[in-house]
C-alpha positions as semicolon CSV with decimal commas, in nm:
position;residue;x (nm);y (nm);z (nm)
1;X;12,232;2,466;8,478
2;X;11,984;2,237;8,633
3;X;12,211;2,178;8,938
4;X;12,292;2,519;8,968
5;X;11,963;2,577;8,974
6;X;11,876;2,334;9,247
7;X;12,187;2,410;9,445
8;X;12,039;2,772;9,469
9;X;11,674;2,686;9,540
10;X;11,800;2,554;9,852
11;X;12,002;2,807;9,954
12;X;11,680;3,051;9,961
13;X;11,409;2,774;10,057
14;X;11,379;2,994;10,401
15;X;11,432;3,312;10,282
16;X;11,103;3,427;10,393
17;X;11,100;3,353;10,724
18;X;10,891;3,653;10,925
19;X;10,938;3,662;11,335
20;X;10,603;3,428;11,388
21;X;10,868;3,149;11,263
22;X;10,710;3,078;10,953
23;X;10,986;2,915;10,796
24;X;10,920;2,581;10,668
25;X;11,135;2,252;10,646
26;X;11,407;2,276;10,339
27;X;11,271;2,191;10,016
28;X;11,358;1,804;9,961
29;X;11,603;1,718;9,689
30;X;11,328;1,606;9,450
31;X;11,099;1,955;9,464
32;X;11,412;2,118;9,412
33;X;11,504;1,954;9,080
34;X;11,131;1,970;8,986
35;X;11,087;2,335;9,020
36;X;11,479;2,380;8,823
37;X;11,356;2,204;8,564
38;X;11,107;2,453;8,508
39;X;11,332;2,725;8,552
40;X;11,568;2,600;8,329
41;X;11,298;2,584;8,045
42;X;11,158;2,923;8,084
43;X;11,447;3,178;8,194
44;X;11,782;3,202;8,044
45;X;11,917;3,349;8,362
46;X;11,800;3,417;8,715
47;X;11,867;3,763;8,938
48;X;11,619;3,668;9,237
49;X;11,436;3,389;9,390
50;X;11,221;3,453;9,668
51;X;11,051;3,147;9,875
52;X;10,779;3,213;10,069
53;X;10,586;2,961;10,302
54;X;10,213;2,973;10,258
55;X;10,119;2,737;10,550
56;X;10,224;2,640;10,895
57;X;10,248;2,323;10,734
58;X;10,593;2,199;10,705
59;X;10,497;2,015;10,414
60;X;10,265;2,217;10,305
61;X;10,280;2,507;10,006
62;X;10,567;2,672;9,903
63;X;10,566;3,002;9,631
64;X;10,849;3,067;9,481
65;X;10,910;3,392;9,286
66;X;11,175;3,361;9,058
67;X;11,247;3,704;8,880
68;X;11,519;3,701;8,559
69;X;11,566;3,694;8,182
70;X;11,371;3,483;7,946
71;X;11,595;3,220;7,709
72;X;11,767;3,383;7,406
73;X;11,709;3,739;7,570
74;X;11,410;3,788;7,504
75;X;11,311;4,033;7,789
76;X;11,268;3,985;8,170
77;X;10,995;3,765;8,320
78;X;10,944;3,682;8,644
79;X;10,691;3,330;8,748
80;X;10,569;3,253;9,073
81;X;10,618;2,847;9,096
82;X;10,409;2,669;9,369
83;X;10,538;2,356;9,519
84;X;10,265;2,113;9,752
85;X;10,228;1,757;9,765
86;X;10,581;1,725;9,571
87;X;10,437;1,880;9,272
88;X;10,580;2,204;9,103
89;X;10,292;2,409;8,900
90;X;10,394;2,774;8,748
91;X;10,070;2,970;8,958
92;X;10,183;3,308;8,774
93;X;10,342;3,422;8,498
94;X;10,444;3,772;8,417
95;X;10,490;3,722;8,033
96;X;10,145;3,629;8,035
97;X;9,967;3,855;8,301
98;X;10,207;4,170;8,204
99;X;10,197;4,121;7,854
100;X;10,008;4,481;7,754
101;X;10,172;4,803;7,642
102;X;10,183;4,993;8,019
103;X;10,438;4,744;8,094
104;X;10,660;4,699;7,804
105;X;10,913;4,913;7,979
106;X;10,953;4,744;8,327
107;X;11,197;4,458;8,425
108;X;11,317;4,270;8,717
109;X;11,397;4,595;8,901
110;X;10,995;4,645;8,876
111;X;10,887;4,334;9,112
112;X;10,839;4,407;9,462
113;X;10,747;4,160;9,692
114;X;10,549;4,224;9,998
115;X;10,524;3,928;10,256
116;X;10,261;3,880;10,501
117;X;10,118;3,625;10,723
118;X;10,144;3,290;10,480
119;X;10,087;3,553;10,212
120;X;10,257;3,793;9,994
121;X;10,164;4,077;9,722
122;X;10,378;4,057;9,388
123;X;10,383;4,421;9,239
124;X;10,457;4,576;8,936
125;X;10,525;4,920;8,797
126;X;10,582;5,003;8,410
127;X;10,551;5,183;8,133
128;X;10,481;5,226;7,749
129;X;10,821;5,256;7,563
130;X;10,928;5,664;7,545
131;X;10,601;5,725;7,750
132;X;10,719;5,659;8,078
133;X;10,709;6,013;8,266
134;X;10,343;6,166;8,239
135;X;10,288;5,933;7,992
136;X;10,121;5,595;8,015
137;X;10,190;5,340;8,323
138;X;10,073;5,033;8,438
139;X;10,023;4,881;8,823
140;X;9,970;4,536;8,861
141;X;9,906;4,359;9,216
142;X;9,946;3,971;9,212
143;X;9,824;3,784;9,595
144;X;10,013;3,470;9,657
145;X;9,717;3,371;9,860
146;X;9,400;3,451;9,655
147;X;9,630;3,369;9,323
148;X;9,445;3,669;9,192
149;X;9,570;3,972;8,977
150;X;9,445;4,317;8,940
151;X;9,582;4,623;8,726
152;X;9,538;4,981;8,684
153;X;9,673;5,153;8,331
154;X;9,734;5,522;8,405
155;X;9,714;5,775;8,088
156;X;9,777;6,103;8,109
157;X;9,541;6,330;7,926
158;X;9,674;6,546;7,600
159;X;9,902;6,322;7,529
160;X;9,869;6,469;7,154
161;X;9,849;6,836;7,253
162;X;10,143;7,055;7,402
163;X;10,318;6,981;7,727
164;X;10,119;7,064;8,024
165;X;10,284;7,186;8,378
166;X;9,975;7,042;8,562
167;X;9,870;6,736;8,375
168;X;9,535;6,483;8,477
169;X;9,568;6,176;8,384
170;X;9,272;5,891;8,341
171;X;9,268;5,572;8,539
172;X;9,147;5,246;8,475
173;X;9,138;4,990;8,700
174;X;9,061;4,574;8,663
175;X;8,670;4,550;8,626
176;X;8,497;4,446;8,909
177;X;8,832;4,539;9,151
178;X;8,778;4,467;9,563
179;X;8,778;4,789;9,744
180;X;9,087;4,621;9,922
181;X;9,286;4,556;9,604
182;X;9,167;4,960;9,429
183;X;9,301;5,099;9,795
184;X;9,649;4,917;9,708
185;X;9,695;5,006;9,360
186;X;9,576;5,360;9,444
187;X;9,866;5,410;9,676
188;X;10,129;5,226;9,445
189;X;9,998;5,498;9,184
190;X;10,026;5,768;9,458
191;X;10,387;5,668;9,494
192;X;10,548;5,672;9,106
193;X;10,780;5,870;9,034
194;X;10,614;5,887;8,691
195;X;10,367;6,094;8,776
196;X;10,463;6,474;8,826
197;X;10,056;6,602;8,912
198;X;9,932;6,400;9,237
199;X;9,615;6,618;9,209
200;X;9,584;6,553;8,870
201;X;9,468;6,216;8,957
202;X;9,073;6,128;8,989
203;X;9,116;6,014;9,320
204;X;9,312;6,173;9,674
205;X;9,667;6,089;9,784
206;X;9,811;6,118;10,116
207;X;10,113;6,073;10,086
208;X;10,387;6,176;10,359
């Protein structure tokens, strides 16, 4: 598997290249076995890797997000691995930082990645098991950069009372949230497809 692994990693060491040419030299040989051997310990199989470059270094950081099943199926997890100096450190860790109820019911299919300038957002949508649709979600915002993570948890009020055509829901959001990170969960929350009552939230959408 390990050679697999590695064989892969290179294949998607420039994956992230953006039009400012911020690709990066190939991984070398050694920082690809280092971060398969990590791999290899914590996911029994892979569906994405995503490298991005986080410098204009070309030997500088590397974060790879590596999105799959964990051994023995035991659920999805994805990790974001970051490689400098020839050392391979798992920054993030989805089994650990997604770990609550409001994302029990999300997978691989949940993680979008959003590249910018030597930086990228890691985002996650779920959901509490049968509680998915005006029920309770989660929103989670990772930044590559910062290596910081933020959540919302979205419940939807009456949850014990009789179904409601307009439902409000209660949001909470990471304490002591940037007004840049609320602005970005807001909209990921203004965009589910789990929520049927925009209005119903306690703050505005515009969506188009």
């Amino acid at each position: 598997m390990t050679i697999n692994l590695a064989s892969r990693l290179g294949l998607f060491s420039c994956v992230a290249c953006l039009s400012q040419a911020l690709c990066q030299a190939p991984l070398p040989a050694t920082d690809m076995h280092l971060v398969a051997n990590i791999v290899e310990k914590d996911f029994g199989s892979v569906d994405n890797i995503r490298t991005i470059g986080m410098t204009d270094n070309p030997l500088g950081r590397f974060d790879l997000v590596v999105v799959g099943s964990k051994p023995r199926n035991a659920g999805w997890r994805a990790e974001v691995i970051s490689v400098s100096d020839h050392k391979a450190t798992t920054t993030w860790d989805s089994a650990v930082s997604a770990d609550s109820l409001e994302f029990s019911n999300s997978g691989p299919k949940s993680v979008v990645i959003n590249v910018k300038d030597y930086d990228y957002d890691l985002m996650i949508e779920g959901c509490a098991p049968h509680l998915c649709y005006d029920g309770i979600s989660g929103f989670l915002i990772f930044s590559g950069k910062s290596k910081k993570t933020v959540k919302a948890k979205v419940v939807t009020k009456g949850l014990d009372q009789t179904f409601s055509r307009n439902p409000k829901y209660d949001v909470t959001f990471s304490p002591n949230i940037d007004d840049i990170s609320r602005t970005a969960l807001e909209n990921a929350i203004c965009h589910a497809r789990t929520l049927s009552n925009k209005p119903g939230l306690p703050f505005r959408c515009h969506v188009t």
